[in-house]
PQR file of N, CA, C, O and H, with PARSE charges and radii, in Angstrom:
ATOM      1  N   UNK A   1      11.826 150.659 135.780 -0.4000 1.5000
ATOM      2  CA  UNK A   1      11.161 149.839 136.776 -0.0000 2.0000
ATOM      3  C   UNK A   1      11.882 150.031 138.114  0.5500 1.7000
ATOM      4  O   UNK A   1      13.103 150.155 138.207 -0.5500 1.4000
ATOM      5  N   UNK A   2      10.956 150.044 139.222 -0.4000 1.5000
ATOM      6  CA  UNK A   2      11.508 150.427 140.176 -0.0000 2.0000
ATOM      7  C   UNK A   2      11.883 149.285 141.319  0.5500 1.7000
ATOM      8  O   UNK A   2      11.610 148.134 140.982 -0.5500 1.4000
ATOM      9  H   UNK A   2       9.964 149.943 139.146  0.4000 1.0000
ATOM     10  N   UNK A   3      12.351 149.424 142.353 -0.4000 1.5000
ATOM     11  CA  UNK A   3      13.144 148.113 143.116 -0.0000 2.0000
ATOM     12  C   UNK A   3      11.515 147.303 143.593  0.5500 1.7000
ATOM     13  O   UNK A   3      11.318 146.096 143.730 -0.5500 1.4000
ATOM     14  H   UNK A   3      12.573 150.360 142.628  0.4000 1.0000
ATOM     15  N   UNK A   4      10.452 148.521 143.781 -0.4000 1.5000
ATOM     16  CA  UNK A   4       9.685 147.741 144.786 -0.0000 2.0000
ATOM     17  C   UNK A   4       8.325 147.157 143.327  0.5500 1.7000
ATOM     18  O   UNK A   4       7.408 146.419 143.688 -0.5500 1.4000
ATOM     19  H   UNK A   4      10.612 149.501 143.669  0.4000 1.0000
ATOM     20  N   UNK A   5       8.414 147.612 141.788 -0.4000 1.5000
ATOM     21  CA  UNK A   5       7.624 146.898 141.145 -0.0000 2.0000
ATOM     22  C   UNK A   5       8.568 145.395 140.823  0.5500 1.7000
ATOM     23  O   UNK A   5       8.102 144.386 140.294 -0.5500 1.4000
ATOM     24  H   UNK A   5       9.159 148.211 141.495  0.4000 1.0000
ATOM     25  N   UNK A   6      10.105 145.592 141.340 -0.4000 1.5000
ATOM     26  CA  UNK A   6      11.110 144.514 140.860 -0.0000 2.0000
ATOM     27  C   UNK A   6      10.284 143.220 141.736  0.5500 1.7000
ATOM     28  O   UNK A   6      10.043 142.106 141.272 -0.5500 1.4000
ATOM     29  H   UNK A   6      10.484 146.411 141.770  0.4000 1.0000
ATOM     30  N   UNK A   7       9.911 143.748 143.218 -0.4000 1.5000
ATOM     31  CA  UNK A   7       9.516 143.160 144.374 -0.0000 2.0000
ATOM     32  C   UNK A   7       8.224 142.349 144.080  0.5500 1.7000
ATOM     33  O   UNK A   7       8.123 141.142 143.860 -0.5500 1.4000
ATOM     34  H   UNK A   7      10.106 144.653 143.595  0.4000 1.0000
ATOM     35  N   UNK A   8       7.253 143.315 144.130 -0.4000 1.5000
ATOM     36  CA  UNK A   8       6.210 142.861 143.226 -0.0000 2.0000
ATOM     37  C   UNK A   8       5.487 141.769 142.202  0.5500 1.7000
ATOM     38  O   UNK A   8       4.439 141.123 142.174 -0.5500 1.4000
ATOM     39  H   UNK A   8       7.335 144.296 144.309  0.4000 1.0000
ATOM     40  N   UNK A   9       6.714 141.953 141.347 -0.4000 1.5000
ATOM     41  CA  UNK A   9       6.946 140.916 140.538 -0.0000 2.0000
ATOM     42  C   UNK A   9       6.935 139.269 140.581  0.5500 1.7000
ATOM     43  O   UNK A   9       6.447 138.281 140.034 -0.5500 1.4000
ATOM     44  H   UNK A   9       7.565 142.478 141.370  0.4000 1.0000
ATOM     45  N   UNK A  10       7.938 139.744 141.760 -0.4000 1.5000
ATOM     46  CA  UNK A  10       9.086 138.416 142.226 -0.0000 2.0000
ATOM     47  C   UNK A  10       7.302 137.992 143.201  0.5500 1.7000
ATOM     48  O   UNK A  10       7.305 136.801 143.514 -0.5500 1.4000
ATOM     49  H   UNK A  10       8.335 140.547 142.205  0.4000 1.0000
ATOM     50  N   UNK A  11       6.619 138.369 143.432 -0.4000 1.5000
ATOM     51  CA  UNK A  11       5.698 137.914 144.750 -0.0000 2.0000
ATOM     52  C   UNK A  11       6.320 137.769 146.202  0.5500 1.7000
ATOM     53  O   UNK A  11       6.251 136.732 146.861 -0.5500 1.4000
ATOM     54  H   UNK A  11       6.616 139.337 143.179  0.4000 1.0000
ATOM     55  N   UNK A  12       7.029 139.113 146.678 -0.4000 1.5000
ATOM     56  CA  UNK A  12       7.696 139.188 147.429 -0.0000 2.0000
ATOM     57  C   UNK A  12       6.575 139.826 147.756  0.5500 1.7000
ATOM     58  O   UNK A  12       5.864 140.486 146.998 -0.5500 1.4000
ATOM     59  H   UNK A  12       7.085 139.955 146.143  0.4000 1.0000
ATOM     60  N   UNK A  13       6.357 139.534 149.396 -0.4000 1.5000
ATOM     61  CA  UNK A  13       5.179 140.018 150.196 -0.0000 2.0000
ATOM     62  C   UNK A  13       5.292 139.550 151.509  0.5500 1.7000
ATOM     63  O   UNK A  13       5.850 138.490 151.793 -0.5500 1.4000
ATOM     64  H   UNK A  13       6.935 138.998 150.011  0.4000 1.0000
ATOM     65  N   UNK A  14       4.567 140.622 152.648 -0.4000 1.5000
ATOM     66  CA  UNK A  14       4.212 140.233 153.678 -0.0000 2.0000
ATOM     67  C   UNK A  14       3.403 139.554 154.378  0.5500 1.7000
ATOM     68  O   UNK A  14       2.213 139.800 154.183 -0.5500 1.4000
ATOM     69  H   UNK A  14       4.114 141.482 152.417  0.4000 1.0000
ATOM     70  N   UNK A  15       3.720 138.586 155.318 -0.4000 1.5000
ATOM     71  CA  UNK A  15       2.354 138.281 155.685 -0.0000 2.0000
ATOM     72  C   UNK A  15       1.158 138.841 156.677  0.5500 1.7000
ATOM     73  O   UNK A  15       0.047 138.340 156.853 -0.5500 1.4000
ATOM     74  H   UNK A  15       4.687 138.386 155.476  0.4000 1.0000
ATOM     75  N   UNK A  16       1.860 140.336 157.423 -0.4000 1.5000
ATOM     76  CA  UNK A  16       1.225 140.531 157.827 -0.0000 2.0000
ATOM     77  C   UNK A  16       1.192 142.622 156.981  0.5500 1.7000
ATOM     78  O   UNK A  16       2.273 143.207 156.916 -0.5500 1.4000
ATOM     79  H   UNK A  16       2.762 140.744 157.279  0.4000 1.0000
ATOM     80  N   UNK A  17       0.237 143.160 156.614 -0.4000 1.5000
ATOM     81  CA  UNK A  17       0.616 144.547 156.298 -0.0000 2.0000
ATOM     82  C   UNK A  17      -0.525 145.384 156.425  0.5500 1.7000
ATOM     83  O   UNK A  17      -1.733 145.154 156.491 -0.5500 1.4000
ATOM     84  H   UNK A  17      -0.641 142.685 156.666  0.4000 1.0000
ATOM     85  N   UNK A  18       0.328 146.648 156.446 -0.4000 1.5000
ATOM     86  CA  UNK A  18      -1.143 147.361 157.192 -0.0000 2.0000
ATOM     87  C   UNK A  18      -1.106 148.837 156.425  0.5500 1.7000
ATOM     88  O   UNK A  18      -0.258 149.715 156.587 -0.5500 1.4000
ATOM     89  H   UNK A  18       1.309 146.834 156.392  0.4000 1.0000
ATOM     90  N   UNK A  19      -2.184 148.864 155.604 -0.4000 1.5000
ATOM     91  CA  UNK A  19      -2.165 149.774 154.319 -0.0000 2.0000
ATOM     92  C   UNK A  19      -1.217 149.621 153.242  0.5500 1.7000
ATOM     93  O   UNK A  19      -0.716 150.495 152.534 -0.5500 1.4000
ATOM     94  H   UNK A  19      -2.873 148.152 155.472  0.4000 1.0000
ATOM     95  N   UNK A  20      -1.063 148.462 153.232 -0.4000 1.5000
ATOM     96  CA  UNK A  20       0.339 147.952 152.112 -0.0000 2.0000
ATOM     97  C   UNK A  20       1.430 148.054 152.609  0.5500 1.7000
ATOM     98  O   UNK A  20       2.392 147.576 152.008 -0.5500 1.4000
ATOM     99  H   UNK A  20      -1.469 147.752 153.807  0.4000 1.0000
ATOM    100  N   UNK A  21       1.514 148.374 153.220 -0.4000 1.5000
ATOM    101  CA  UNK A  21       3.440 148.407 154.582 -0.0000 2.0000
ATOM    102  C   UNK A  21       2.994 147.622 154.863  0.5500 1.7000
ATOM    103  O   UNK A  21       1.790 147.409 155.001 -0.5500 1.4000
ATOM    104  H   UNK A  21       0.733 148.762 153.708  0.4000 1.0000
ATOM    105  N   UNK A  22       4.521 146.496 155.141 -0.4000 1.5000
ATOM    106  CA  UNK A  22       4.633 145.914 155.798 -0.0000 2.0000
ATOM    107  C   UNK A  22       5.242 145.609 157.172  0.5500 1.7000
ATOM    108  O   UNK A  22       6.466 145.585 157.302 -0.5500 1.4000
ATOM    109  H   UNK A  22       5.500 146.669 155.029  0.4000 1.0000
ATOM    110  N   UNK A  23       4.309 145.346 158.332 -0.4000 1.5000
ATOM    111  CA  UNK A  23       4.326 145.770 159.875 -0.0000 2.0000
ATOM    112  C   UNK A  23       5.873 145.126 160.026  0.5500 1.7000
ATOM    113  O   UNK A  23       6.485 145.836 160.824 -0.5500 1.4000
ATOM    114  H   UNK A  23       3.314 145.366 158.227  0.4000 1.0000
ATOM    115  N   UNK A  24       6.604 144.171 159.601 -0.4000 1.5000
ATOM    116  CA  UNK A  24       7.656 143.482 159.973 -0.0000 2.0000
ATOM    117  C   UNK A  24       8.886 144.550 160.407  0.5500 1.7000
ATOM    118  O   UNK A  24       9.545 144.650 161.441 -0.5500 1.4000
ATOM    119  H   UNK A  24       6.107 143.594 158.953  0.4000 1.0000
ATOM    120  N   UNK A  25       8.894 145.443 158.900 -0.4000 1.5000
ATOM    121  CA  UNK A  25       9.837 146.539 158.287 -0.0000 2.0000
ATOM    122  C   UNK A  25       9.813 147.347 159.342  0.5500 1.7000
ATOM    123  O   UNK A  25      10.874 147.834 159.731 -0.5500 1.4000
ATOM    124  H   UNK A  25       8.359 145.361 158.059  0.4000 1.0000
ATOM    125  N   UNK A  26       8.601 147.635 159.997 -0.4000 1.5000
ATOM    126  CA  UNK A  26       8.372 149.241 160.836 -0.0000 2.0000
ATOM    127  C   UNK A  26       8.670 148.551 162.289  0.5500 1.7000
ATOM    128  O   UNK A  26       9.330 149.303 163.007 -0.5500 1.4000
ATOM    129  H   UNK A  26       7.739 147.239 159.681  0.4000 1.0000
ATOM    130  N   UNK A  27       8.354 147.350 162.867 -0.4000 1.5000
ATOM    131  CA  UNK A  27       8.470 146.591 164.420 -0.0000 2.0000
ATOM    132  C   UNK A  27       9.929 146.197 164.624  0.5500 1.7000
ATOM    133  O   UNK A  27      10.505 146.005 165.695 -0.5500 1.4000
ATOM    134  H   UNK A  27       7.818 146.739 162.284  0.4000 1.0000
ATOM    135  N   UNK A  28      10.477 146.103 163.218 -0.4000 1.5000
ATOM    136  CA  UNK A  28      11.886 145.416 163.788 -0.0000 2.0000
ATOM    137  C   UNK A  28      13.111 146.408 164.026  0.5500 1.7000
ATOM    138  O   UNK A  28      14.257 145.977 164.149 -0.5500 1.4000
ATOM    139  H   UNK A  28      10.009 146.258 162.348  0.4000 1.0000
ATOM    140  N   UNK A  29      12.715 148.119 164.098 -0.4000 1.5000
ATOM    141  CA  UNK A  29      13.445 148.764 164.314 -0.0000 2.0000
ATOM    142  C   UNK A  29      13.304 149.295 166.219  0.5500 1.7000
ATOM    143  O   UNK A  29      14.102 150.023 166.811 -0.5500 1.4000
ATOM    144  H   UNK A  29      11.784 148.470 163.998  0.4000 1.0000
ATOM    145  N   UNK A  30      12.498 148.877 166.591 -0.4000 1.5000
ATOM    146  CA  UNK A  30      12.407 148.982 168.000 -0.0000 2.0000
ATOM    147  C   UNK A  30      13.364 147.912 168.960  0.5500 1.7000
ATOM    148  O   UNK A  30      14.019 148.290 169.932 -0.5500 1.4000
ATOM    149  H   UNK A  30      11.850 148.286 166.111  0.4000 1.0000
ATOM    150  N   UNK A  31      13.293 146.460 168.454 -0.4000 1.5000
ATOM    151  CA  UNK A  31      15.055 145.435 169.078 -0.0000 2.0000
ATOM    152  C   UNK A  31      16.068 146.147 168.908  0.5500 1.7000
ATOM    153  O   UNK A  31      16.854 146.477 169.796 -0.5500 1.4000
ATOM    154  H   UNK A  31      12.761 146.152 167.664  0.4000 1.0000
ATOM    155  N   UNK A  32      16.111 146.368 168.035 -0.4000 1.5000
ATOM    156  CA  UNK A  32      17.516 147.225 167.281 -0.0000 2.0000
ATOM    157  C   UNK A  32      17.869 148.246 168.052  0.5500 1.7000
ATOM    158  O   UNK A  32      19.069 148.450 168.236 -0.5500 1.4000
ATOM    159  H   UNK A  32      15.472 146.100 167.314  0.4000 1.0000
ATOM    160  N   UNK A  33      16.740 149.212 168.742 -0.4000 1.5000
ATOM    161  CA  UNK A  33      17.090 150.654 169.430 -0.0000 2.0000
ATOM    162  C   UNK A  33      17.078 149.718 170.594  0.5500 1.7000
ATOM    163  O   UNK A  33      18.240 149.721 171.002 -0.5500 1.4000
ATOM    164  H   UNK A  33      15.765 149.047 168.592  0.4000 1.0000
ATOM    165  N   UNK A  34      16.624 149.209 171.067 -0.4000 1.5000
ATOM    166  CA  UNK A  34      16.595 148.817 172.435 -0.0000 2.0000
ATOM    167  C   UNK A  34      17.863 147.594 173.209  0.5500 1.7000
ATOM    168  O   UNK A  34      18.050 147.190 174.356 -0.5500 1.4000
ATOM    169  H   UNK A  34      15.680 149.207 170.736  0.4000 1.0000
ATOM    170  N   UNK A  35      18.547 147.329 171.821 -0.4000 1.5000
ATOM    171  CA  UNK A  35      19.722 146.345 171.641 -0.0000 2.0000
ATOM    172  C   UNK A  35      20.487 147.157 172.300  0.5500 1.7000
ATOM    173  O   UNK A  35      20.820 146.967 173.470 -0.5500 1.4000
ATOM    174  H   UNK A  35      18.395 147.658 170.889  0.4000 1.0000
ATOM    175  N   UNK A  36      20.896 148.310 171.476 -0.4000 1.5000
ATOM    176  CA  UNK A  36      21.574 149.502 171.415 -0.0000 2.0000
ATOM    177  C   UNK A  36      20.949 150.612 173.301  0.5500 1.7000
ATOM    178  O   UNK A  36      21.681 151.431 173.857 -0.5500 1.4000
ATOM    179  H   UNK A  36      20.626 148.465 170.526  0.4000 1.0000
ATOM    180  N   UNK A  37      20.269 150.428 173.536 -0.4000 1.5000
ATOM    181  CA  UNK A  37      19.963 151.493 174.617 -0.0000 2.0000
ATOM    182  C   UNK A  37      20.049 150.323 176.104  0.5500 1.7000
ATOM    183  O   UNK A  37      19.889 150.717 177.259 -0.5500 1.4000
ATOM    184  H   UNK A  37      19.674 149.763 173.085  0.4000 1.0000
ATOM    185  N   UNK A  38      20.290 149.087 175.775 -0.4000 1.5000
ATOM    186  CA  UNK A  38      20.756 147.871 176.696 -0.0000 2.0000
ATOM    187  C   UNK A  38      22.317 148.074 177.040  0.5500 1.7000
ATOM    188  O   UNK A  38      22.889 148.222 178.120 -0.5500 1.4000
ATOM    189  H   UNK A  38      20.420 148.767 174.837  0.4000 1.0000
ATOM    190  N   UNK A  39      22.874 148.017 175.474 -0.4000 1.5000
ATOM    191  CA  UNK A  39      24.294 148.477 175.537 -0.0000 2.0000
ATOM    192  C   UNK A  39      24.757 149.585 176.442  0.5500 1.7000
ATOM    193  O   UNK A  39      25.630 149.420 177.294 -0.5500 1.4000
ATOM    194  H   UNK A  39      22.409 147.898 174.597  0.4000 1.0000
ATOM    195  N   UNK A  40      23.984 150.992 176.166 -0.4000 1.5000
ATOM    196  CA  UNK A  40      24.368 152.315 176.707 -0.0000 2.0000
ATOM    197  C   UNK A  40      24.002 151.863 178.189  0.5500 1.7000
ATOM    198  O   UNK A  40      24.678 152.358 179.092 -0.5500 1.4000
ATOM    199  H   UNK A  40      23.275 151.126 175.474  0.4000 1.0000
ATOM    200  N   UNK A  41      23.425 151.350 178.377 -0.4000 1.5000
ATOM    201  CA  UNK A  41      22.906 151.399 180.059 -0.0000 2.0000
ATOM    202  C   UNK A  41      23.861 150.294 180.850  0.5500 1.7000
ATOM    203  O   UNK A  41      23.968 150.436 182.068 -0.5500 1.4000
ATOM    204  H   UNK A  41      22.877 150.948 177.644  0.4000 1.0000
ATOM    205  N   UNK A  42      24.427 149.406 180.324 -0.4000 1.5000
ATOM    206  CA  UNK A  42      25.444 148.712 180.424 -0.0000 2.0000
ATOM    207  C   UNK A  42      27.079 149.027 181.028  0.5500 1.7000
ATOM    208  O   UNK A  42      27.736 148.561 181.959 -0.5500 1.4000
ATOM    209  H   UNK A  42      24.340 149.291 179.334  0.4000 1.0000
ATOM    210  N   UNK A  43      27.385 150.276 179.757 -0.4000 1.5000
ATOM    211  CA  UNK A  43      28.002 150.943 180.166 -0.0000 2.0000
ATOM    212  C   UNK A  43      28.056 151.575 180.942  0.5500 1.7000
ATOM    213  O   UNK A  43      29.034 151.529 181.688 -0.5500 1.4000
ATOM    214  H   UNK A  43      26.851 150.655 179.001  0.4000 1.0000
ATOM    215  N   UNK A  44      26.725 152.742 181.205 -0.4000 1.5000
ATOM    216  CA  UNK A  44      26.863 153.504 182.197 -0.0000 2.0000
ATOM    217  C   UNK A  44      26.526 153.113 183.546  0.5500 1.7000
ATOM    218  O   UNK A  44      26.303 153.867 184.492 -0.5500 1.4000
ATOM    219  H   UNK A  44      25.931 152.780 180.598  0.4000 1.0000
ATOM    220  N   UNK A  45      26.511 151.512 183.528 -0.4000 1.5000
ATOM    221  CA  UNK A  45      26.420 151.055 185.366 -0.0000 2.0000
ATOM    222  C   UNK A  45      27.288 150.912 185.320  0.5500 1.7000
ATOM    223  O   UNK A  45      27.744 151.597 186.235 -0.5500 1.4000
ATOM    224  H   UNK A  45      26.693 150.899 182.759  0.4000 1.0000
ATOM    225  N   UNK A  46      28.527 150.151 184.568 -0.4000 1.5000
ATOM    226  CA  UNK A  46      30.166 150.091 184.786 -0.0000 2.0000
ATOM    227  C   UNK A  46      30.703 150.961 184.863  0.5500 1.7000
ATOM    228  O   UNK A  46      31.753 150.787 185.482 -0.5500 1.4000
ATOM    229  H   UNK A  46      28.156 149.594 183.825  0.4000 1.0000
ATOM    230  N   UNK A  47      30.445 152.580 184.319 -0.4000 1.5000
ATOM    231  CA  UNK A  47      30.882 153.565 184.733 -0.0000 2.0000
ATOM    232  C   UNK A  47      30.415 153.953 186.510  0.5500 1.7000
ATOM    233  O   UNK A  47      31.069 154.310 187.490 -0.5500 1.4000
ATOM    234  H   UNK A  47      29.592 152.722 183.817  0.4000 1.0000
ATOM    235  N   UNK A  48      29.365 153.742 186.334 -0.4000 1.5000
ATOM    236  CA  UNK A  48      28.740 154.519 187.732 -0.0000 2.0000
ATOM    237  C   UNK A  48      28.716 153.826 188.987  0.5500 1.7000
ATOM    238  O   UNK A  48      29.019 154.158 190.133 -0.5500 1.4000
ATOM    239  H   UNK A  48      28.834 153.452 185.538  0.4000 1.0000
ATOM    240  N   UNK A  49      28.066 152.281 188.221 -0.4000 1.5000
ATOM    241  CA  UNK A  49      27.546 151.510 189.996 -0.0000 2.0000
ATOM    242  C   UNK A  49      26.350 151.955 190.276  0.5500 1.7000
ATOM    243  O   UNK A  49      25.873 151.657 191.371 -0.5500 1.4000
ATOM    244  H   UNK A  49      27.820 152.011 187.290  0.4000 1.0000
ATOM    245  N   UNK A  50      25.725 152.630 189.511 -0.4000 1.5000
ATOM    246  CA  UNK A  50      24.667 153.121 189.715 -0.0000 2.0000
ATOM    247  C   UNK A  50      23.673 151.753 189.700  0.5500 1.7000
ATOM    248  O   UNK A  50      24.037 150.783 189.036 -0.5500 1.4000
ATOM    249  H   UNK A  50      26.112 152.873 188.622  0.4000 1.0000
ATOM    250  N   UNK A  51      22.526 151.714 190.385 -0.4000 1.5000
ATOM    251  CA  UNK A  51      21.460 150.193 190.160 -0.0000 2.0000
ATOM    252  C   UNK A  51      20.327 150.665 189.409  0.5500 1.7000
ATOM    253  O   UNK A  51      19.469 149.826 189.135 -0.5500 1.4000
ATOM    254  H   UNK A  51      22.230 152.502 190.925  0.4000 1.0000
ATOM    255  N   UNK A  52      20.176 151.760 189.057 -0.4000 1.5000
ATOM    256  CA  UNK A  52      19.059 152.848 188.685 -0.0000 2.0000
ATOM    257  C   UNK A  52      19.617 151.797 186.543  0.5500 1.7000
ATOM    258  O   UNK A  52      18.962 151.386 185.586 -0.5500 1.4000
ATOM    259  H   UNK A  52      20.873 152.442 189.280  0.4000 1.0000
ATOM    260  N   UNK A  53      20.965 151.869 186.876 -0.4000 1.5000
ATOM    261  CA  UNK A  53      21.135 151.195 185.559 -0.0000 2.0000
ATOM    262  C   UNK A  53      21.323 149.943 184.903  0.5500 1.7000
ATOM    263  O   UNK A  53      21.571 149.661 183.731 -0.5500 1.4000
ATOM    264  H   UNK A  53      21.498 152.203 187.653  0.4000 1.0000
ATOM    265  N   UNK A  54      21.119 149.146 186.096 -0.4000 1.5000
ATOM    266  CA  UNK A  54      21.134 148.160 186.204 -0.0000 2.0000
ATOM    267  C   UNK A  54      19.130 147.325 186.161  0.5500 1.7000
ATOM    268  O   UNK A  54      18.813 146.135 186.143 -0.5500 1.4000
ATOM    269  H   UNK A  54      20.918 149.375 187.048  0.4000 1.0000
ATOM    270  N   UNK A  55      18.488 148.221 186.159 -0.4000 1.5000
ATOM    271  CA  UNK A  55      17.225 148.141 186.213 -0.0000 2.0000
ATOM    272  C   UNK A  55      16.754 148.160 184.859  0.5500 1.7000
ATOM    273  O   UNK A  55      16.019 147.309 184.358 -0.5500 1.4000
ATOM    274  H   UNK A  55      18.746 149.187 186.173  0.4000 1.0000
ATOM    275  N   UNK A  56      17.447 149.681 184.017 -0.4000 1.5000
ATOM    276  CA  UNK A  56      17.242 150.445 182.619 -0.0000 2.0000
ATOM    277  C   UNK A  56      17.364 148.970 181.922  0.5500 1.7000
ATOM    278  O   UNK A  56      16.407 148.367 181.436 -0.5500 1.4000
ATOM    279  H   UNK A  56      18.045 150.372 184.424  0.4000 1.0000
ATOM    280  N   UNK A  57      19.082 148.368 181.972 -0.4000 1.5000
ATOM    281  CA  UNK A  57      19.653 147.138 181.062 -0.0000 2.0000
ATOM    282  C   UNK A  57      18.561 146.031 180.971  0.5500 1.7000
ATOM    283  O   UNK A  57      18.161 145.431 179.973 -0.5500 1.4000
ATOM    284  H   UNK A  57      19.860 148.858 182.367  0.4000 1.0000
ATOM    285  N   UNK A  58      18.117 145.896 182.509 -0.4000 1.5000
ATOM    286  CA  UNK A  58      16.960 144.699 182.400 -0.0000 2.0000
ATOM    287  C   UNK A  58      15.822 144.796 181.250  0.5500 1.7000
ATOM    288  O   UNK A  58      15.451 143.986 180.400 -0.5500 1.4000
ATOM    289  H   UNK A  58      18.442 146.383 183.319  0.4000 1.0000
ATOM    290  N   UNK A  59      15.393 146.204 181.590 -0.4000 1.5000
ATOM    291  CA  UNK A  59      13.691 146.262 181.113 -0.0000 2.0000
ATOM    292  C   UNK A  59      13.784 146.755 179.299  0.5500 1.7000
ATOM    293  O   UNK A  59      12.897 146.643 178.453 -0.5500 1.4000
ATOM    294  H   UNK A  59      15.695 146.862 182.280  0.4000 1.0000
ATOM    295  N   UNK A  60      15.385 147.387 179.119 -0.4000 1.5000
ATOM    296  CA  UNK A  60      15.144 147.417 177.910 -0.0000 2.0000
ATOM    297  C   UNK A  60      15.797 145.985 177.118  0.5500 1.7000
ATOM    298  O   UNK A  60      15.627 145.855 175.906 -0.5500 1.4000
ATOM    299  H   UNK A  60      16.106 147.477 179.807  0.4000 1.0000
ATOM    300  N   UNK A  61      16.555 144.937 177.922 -0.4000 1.5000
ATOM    301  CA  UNK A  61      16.936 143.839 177.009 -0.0000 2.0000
ATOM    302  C   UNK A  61      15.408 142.952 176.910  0.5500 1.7000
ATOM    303  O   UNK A  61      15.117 142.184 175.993 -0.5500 1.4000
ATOM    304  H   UNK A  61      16.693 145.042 178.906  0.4000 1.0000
ATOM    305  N   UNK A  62      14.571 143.268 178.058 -0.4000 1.5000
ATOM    306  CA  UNK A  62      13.287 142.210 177.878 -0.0000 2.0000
ATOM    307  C   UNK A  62      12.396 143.189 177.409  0.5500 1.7000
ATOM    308  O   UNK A  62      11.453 143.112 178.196 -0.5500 1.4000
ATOM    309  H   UNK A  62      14.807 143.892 178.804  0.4000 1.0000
ATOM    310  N   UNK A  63      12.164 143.993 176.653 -0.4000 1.5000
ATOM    311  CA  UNK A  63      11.266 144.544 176.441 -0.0000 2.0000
ATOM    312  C   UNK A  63      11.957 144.281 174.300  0.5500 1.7000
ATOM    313  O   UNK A  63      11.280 144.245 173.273 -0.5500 1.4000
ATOM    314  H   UNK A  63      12.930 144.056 176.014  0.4000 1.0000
ATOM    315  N   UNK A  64      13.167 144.187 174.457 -0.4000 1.5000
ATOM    316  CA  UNK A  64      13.437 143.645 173.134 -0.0000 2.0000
ATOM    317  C   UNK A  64      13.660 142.643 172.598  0.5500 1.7000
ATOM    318  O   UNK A  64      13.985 142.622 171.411 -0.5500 1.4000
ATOM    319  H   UNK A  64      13.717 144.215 175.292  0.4000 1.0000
ATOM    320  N   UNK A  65      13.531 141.444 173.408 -0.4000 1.5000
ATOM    321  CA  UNK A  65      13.235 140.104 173.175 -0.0000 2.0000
ATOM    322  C   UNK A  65      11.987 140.275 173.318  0.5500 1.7000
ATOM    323  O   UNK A  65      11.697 139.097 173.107 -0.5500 1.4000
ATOM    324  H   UNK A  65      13.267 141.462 174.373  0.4000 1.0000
ATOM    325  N   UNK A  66      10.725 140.897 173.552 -0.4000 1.5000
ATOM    326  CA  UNK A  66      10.021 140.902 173.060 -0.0000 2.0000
ATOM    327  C   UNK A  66       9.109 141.331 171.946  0.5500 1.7000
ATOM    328  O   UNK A  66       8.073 140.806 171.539 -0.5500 1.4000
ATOM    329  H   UNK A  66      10.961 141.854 173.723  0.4000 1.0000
ATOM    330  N   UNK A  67       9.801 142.511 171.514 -0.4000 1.5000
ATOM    331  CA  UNK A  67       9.306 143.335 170.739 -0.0000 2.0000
ATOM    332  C   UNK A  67      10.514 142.548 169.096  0.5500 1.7000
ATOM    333  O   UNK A  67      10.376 143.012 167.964 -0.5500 1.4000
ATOM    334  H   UNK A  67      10.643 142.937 171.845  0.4000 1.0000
ATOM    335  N   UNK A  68      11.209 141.768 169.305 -0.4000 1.5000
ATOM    336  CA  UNK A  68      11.847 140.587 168.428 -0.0000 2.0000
ATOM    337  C   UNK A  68      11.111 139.797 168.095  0.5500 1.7000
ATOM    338  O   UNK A  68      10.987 139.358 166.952 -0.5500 1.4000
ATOM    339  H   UNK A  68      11.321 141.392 170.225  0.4000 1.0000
ATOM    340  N   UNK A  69      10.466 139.474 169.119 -0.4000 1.5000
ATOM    341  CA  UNK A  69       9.250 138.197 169.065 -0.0000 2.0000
ATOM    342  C   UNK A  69       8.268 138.647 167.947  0.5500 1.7000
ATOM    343  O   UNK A  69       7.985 138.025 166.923 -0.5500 1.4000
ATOM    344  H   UNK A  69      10.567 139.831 170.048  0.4000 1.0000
ATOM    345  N   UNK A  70       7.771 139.953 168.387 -0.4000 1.5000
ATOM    346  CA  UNK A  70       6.414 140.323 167.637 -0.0000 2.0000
ATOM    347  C   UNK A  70       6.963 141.137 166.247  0.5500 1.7000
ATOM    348  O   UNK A  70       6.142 141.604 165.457 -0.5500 1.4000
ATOM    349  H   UNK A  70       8.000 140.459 169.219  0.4000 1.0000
ATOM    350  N   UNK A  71       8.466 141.266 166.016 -0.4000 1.5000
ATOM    351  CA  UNK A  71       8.639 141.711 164.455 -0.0000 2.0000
ATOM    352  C   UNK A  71       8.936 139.972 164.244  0.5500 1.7000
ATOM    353  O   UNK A  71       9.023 140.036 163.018 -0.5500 1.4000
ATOM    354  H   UNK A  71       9.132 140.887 166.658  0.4000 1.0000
ATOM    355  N   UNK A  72       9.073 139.033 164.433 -0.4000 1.5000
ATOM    356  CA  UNK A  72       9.729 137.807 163.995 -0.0000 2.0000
ATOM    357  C   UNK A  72       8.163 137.347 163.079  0.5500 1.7000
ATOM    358  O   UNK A  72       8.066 137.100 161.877 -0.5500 1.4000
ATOM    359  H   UNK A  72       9.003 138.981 165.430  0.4000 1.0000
ATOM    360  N   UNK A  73       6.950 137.349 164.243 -0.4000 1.5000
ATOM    361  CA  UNK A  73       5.729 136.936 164.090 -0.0000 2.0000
ATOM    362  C   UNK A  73       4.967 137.407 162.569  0.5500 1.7000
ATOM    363  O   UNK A  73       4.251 136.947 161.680 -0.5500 1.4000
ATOM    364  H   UNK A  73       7.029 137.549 165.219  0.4000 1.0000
ATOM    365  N   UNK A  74       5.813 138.892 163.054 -0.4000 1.5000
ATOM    366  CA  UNK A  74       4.885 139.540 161.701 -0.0000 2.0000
ATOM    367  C   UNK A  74       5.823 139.301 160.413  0.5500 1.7000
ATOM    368  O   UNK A  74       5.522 139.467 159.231 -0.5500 1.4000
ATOM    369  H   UNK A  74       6.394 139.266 163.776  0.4000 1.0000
ATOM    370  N   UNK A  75       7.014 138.875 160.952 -0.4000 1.5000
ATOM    371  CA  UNK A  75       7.798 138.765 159.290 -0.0000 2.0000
ATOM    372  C   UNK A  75       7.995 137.706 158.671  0.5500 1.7000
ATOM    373  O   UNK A  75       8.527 137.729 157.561 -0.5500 1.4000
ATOM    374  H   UNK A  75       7.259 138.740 161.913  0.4000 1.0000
TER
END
């Protein structure tokens, strides 16, 4: 028996899924990169002074509080 008939079983399910995936699993890896590409841009205005990165930090920390929002919704 495998982990996901273990799943199955249990009535472990999504509430939202799309061809049997569930959308939560696949949306909540976009906060995560964008957590991470907030960080890098972070750095590289403290390296630089650059404002070009100071723009990047903005649009990718709000673009992953939102895209948090909509894996939170679907999970």
């Amino acid at each position: 028996m495998t982990r996901l008939d273990e799943a199955s079983n249990l009535g472990v399910s999504s509430r939202i899924a799309l061809a049997g995936h569930p959308v939560h699993a696949m949306l909540v890896t976009f906060p995560i990169a964008l957590i991470v590409a907030t960080l890098g841009a972070d750095i590289f205005w403290l390296l630089l002074a650059d404002p070009f990165f100071a723009r990047v930090g903005l649009w990718t920390s709000g673009w992953g509080f939102f895209m948090g929002m909509l894996a939170a919704l679907a999970g």
